[in-house]
N, C-alpha and C positions, 0 to 999 in steps of 0.2 A: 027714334028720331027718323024722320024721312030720308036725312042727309047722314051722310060719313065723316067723320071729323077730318079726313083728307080732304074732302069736296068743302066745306068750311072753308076750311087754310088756304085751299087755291083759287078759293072766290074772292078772300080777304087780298090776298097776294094781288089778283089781277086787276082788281079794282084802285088799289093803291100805284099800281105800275101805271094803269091809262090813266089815272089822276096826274100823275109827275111826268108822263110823258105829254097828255095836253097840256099843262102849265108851262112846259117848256116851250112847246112851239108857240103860243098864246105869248110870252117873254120874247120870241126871240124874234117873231113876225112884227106885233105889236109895239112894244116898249123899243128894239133896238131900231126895225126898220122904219116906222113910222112915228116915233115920240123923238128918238133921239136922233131921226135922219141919217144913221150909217147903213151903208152898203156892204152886204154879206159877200165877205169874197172866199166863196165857197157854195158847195152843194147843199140847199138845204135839205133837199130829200136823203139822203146820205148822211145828212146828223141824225136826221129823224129814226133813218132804218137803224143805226147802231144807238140810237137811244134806246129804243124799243127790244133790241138785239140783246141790250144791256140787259 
């Protein structure tokens, strides 16, 4: 096989994580600031970086 079954795992891993991490900012930009008009009181960069972090 070209690849190692580690390097599998952690492709699968990170693709799943930038998937759930754009869904979220996608949710929280989108749907909360401009569908349901609330205002973030808070950093959004700062959710971001400990989503990510996560």
């Amino acid at each position: 096989m070209p690849v190692s079954p580690i390097e599998s795992m952690l492709a699968k891993i990170w693709a799943n994580g930038l998937v759930i991490v754009v869904a979220a900012i996608f949710s929280l930009t989108v749907v909360v600031e401009r569908l349901l008009g609330m205002p973030i009181a808070g950093s959004v960069s700062l959710f971001v970086a400990a989503a990510v972090f996560y």
